[in-house]
C-alpha positions as CSV (number, residue, x, y, z in Angstrom):
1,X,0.0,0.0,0.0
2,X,1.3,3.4,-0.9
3,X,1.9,5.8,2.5
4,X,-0.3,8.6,2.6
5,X,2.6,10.6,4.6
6,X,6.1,10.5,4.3
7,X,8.3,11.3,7.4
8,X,12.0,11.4,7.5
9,X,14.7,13.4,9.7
10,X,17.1,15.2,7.9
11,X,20.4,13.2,9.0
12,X,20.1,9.8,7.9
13,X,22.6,6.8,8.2
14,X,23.2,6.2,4.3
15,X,22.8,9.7,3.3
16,X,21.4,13.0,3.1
17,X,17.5,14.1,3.6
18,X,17.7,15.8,0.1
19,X,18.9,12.5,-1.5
20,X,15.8,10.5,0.6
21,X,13.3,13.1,-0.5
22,X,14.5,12.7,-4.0
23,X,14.0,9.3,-4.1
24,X,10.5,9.8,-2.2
25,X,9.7,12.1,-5.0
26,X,11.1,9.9,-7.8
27,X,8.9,6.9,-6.6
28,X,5.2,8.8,-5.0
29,X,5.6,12.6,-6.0
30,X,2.1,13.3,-5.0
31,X,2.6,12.2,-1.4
32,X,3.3,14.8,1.2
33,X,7.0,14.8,2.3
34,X,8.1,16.4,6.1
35,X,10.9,16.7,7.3
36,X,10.9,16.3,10.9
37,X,14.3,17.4,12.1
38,X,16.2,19.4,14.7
39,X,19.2,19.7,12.2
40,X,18.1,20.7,9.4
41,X,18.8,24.7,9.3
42,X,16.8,27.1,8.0
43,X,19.1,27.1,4.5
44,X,18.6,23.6,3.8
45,X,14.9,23.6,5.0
46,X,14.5,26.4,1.8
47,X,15.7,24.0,-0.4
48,X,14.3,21.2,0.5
49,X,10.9,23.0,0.0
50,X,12.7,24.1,-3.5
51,X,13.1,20.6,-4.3
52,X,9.3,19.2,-2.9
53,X,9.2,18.9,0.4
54,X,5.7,19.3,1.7
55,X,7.2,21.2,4.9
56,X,9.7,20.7,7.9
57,X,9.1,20.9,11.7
58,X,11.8,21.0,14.4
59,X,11.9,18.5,16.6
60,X,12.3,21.2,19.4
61,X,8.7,22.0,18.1
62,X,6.3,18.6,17.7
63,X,3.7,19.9,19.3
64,X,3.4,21.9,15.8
65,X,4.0,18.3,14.0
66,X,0.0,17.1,13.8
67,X,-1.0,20.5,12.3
68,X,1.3,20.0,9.9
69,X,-0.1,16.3,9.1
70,X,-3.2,17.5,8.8
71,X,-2.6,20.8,6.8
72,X,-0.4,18.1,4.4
73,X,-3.3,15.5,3.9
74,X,-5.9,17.9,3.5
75,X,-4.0,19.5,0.5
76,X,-2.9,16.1,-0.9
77,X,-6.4,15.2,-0.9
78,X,-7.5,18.6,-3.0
79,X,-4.4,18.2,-5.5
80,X,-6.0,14.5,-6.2
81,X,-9.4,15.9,-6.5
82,X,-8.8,19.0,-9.0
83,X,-6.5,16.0,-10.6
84,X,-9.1,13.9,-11.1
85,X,-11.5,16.7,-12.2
86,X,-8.7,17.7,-15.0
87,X,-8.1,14.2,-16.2
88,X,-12.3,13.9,-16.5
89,X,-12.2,17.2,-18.6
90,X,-9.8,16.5,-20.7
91,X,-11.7,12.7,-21.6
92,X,-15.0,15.0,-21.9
93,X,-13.2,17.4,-24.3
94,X,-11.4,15.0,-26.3
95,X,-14.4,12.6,-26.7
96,X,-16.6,16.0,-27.9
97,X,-13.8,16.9,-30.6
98,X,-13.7,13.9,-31.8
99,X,-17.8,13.4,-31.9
100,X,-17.8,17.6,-33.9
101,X,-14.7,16.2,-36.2
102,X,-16.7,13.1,-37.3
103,X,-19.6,15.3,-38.8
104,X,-18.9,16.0,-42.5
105,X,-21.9,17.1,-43.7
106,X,-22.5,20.4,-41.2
107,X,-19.5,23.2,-40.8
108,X,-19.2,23.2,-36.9
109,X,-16.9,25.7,-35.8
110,X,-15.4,27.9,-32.4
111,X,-14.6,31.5,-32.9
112,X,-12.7,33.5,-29.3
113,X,-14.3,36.6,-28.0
114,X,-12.6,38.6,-30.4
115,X,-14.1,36.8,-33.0
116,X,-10.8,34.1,-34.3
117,X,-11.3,30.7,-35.0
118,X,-9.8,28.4,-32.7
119,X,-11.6,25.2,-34.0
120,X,-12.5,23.8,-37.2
121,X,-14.3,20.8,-38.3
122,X,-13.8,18.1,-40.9
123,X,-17.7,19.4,-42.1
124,X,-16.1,23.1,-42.2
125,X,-13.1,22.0,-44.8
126,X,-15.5,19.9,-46.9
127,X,-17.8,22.8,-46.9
128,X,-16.3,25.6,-47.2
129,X,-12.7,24.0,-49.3
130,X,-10.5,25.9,-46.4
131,X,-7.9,23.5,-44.1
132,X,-7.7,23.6,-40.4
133,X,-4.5,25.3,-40.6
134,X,-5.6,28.3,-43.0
135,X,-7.9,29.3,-41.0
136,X,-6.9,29.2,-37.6
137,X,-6.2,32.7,-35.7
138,X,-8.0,34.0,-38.8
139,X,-11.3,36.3,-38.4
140,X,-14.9,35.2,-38.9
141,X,-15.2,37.5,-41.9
142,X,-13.4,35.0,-43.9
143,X,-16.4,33.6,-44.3
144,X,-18.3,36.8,-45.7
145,X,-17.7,38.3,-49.0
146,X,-15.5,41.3,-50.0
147,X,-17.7,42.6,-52.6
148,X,-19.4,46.1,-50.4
149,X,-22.5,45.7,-52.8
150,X,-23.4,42.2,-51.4
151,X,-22.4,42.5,-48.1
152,X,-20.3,44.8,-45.3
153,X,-17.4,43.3,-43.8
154,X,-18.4,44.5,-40.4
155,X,-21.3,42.5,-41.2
156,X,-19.7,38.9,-39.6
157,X,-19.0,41.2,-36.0
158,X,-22.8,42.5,-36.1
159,X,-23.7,38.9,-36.1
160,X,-21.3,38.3,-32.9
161,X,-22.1,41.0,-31.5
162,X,-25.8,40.1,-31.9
163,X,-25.5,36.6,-30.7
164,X,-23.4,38.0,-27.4
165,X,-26.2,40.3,-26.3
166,X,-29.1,37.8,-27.1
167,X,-27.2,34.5,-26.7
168,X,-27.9,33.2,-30.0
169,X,-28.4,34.3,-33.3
170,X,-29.6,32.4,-36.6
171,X,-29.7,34.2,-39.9
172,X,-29.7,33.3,-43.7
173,X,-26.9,34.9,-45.3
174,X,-24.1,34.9,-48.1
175,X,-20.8,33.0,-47.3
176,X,-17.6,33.0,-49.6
177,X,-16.2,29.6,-50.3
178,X,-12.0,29.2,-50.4
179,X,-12.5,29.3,-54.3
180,X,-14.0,32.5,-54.3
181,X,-17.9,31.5,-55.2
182,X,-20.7,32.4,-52.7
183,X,-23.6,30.3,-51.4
184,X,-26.3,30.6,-48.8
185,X,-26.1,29.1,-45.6
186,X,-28.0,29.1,-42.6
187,X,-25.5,29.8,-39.8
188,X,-26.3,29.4,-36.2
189,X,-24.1,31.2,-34.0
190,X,-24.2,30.8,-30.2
191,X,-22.6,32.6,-27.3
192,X,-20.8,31.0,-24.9
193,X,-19.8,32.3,-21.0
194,X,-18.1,31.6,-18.2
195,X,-19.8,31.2,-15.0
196,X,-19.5,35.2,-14.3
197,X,-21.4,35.4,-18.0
198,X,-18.4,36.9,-19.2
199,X,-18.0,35.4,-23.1
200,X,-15.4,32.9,-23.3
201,X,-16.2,32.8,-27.7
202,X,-18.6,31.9,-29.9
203,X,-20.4,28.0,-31.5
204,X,-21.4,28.4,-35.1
205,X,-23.1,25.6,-37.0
């Protein structure tokens, strides 16, 4: 079973503490490490913290030694759980890529606030004839003809700024293909936010 503290004095009979707590580290680096010393010196109890001890206590001072345990575990434990929580994002996100990369037949795309793509589907090259990598970091009015007569270029930030103040917008409009030739579409653009409602960037289908 794996220790769910580590303690070890500084001096040791084979070698140093900092050797011991780099082997500790080597073998369990997410269990709390404490030196429990009355050698150690305030110098070498920097670096050990430098180099991942959890904390030290003196052993002219043990009566300090539980809260330390205690403060040790408890933070252990939330490292593990905002861990967990990461790896169980990351599985969500990747599984949701790959489910919006696996539709060809709708162009389903993520713009930033600013209004930059920062995702792009296999549907969005088939549709519209641009790669992934041309169009990342690029603007929204990509997408939205040069010609003034047909439409504005500020016309593709009315939309987003449309879809941020009502959350989401859907319109008919003209979109330029990577060839040059227009078509209609019927885009879908929705806002996303943060839990303060600030917009973290746009979803357009």
């Amino acid at each position: 079973l794996a220790p769910d503290v580590i303690l070890s004095d500084f001096s040791l009979p084979a070698f140093d503490g900092l050797t011991a707590l780099g082997i500790a580290r080597a073998l369990r680096p997410d269990t709390p490490y404490l030196f429990v010393s009355g050698t150690i010196g305030e110098e070498r109890a920097i670096e050990s913290i430098r180099r991942g001890a959890t904390d030290y206590v003196l052993k002219s001072n043990l009566q300090r030694l539980p809260g330390a345990i205690t403060r040790a575990l408890t933070e252990a434990r939330e490292r593990a759980a905002l861990k967990q929580t990461e790896q169980a994002l990351r599985v969500s996100e990747e599984r949701f890529r790959l489910l919006v990369n696996g539709v060809t037949d709708y162009a389903i795309f993520m713009l930033d606030p600013d209004g930059r793509v920062v995702s792009w589907n296999t549907g969005a090259e088939r549709i519209t004839g641009y790669a992934e990598n041309e169009v990342l970091g690029r603007p929204y009015e990509l997408l939205h003809p040069s010609d003034p007569e047909v439409a504005d270029a500020t016309l593709a930030q009315a939309r987003l700024q449309q879809a941020a103040a009502t959350g989401h917008v859907e319109v008919e409009e003209l979109l330029t293909l990577r060839n040059g030739s227009s078509f209609w579409a019927h885009v879908a653009i929705t806002a996303l936010h943060d839990e303060q409602r600030r917009i973290r960037g746009f979803a357009v289908v």
